[in-house]
C-alpha positions in Angstrom: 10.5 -19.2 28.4 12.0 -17.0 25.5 9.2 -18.7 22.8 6.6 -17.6 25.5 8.7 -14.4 25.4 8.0 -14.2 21.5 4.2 -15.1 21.5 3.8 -12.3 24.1 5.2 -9.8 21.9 3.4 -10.8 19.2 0.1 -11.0 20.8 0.6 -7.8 21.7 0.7 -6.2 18.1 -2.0 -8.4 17.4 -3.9 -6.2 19.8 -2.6 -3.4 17.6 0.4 -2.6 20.6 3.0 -0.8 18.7 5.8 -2.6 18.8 9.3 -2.3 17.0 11.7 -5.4 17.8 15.1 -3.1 17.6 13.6 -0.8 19.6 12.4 -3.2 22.3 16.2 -4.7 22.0 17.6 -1.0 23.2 14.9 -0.1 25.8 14.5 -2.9 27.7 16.4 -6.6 28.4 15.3 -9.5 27.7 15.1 -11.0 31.2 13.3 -7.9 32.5 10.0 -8.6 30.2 10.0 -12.6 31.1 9.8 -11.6 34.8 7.6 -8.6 34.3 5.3 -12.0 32.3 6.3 -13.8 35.7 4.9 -11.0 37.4 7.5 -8.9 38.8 7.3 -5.3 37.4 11.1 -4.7 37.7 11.3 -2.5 34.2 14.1 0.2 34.8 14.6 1.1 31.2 13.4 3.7 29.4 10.3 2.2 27.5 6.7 4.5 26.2 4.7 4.1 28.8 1.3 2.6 26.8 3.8 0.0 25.8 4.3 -1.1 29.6 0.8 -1.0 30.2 0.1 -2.9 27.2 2.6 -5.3 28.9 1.1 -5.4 32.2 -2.6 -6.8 30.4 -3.8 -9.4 32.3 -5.7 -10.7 29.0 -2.8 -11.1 26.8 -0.9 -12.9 29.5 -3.6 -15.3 29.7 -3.8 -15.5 26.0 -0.2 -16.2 25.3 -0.3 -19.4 28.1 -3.1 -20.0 26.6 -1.8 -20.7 22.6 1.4 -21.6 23.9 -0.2 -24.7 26.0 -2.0 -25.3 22.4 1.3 -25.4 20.1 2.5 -27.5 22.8 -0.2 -30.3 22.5 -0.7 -30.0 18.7 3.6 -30.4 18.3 3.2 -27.4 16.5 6.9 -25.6 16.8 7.9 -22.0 17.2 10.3 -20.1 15.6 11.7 -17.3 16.7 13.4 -13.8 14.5 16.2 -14.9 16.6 16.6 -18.6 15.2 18.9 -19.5 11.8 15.2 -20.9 10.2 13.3 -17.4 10.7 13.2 -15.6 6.9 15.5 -12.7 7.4 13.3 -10.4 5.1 10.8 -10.4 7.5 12.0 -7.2 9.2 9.1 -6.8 12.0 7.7 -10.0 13.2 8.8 -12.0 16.6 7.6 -15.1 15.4 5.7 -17.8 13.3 4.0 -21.0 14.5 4.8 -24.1 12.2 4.5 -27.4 11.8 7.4 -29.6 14.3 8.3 -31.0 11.0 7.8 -27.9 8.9 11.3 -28.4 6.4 11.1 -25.9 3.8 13.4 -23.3 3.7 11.5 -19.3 4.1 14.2 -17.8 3.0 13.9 -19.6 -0.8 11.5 -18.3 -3.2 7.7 -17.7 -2.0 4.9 -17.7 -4.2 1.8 -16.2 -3.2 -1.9 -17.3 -5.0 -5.0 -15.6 -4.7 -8.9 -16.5 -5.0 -11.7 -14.7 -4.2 -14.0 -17.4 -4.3 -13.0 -19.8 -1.9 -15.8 -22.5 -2.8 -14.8 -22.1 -6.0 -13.9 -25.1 -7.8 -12.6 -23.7 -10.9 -10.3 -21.7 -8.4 -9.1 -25.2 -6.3 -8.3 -27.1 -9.2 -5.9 -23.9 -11.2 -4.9 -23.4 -7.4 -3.9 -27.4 -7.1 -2.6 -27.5 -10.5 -0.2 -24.6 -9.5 0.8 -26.3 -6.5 2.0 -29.1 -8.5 4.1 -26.6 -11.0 5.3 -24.7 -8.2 6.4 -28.3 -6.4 8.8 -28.8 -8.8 11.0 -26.1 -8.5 11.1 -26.8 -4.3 9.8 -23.4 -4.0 7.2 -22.0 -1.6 3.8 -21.9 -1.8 0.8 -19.1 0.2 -2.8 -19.5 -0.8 -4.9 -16.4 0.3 -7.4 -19.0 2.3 -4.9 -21.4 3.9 -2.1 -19.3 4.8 -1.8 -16.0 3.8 -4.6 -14.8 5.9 -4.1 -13.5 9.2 -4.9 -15.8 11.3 -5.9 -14.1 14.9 -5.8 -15.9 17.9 -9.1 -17.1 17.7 -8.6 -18.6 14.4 -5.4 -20.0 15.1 -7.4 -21.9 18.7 -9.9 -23.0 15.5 -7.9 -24.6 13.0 -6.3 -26.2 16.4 -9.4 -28.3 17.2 -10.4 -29.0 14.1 -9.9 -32.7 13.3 -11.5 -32.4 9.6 -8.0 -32.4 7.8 -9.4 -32.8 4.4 -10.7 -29.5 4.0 -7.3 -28.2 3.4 -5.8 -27.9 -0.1 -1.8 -28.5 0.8 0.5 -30.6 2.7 0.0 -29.0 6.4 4.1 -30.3 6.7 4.7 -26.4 5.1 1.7 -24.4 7.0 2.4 -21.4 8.4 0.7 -19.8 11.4 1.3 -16.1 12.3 -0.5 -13.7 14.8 0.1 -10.1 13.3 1.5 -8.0 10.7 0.6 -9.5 7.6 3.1 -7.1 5.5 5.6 -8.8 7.1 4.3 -12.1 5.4 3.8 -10.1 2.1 7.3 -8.9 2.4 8.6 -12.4 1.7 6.8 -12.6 -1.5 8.5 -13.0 -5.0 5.5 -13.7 -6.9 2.0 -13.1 -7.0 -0.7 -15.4 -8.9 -4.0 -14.3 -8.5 -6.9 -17.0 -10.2 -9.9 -14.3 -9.8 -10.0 -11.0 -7.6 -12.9 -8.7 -6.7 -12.5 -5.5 -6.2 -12.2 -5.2 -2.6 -9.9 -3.4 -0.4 -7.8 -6.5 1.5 -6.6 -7.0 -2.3 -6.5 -4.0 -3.8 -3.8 -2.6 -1.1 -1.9 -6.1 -1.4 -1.9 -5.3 -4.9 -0.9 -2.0 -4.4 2.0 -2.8 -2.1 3.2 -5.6 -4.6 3.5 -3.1 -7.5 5.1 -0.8 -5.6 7.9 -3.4 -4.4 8.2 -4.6 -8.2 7.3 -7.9 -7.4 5.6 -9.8 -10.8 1.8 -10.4 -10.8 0.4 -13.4 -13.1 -3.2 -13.2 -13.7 -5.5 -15.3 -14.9 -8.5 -13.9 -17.3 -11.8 -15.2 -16.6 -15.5 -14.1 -17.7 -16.7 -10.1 -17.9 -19.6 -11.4 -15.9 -18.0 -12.8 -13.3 -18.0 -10.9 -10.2 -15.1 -12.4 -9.0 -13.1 -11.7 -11.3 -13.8 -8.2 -11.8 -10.3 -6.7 -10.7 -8.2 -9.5 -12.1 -9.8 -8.8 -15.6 -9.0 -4.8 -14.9 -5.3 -6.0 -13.6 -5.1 -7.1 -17.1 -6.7 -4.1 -19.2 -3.8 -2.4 -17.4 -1.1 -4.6 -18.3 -0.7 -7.0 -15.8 1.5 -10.2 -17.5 -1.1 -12.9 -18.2 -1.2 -16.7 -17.3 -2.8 -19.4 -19.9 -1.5 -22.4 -18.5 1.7 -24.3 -17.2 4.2 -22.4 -19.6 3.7 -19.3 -18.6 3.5 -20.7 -14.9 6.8 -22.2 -15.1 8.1 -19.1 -17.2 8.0 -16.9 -15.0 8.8 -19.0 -12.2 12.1 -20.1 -13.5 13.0 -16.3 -14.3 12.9 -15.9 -10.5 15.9 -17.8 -10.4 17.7 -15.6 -13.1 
């Protein structure tokens, strides 16, 4: 019951519920949300009352059984802030949706890669070539198209019945699935590689978030008259560290480690 328990809350920030795990810790037990879910409204605590309504949605309810029933036939596995394999810099999140035999560790190094063409196959094969570098140190690996994104509920039911495996770049052994709060994702991050960027707002503010946190952008140039690469090329008018090929790749990588 507790995963449903997770699932639940983070539907509900999904649906843009605001939600604070500490908080929910000192307002309200444990086993007085699983049988309000069970439908017994036995909430004594002190808790904002949009919150408790937001708890009460029949939609939501039916959602979470709904995914949860899903995970369960796909072997997909939980895991929740509360177990040892949950990152611990993920401050806000309940819970992320893996593989059953998802075995890499989130609290090593993450790398994070960016394309803004996703047909691109310029973009795929630096993307896949990355992959490879990054492999070798055992480090972790988000691409923008296959994991980064947020993946709703809806797209999450998607991938779920989709039997076309090949489409995906990566070994689905390290996917990641999570409902809401993509900072909380981005929080993770020690390093950002981005292939080709327009300039658009999803990542401009990712952009913007990673310079304020000091976290080290590698980009890579590409033509003026490109679209695509429009805010990459301007990352590197104004300064941004520059990547030409495996060296600088594993470079800057391996300083990670220093």
């Amino acid at each position: 019951m507790d995963k449903i328990y997770y699932l639940w809350l983070e539907l509900l920030r999904e649906s843009n519920a605001i939600i604070n795990c500490e908080y929910i810790k000192e307002n309200i037990s444990n086993s007085s949300i699983i049988a309000l879910f069970k439908g017994e409204n036995v909430i004594d605590e002190k808790l904002n009352n949009s919150i408790v309504k937001s708890f009460l949605d029949k939609n939501i309810k039916e959602r979470t059984i709904r995914l949860y029933n899903k995970i369960e036939e796909n072997k997909l596995r939980i895991i929740t802030r509360e177990e040892k394999d949950f990152p611990k810099r993920m401050k806000n999140a309940f819970c992320i949706i893996t593989n059953l035999n998802f075995t890499k560790n989130l609290n090593n190094k993450n790398v994070y890669i960016y394309y803004a063409n996703y047909y691109s196959k310029v973009a795929k094969s630096i993307t896949k070539y990355n992959y490879e570098v990054i492999k070798e140190l055992d480090y972790n690996l988000f691409c923008e198209y296959e994991e980064i994104e947020t993946i709703k509920i809806d797209k999450l039911e998607k991938y779920l019945n989709n039997k076309n495996k090949e489409k995906y770049l990566f070994d689905l052994n390290n996917y990641i699935f999570y409902i809401a709060g993509e900072i909380d994702i981005l929080s993770i991050i020690d390093m950002v590689i981005i292939i080709e960027a327009q300039y658009e707002g999803n990542i401009v503010e990712k952009v913007n978030y990673f310079v304020e946190k000091s976290i080290p952008i590698l980009v890579f140039p590409n033509s003026i008259f490109n679209k695509n690469s429009y805010f990459s090329n301007y990352l590197i008018k104004q300064g941004a560290d520059i990547a030409l090929g495996k060296s600088d790749i594993l470079f800057a990588l391996k300083s990670l480690s220093c």
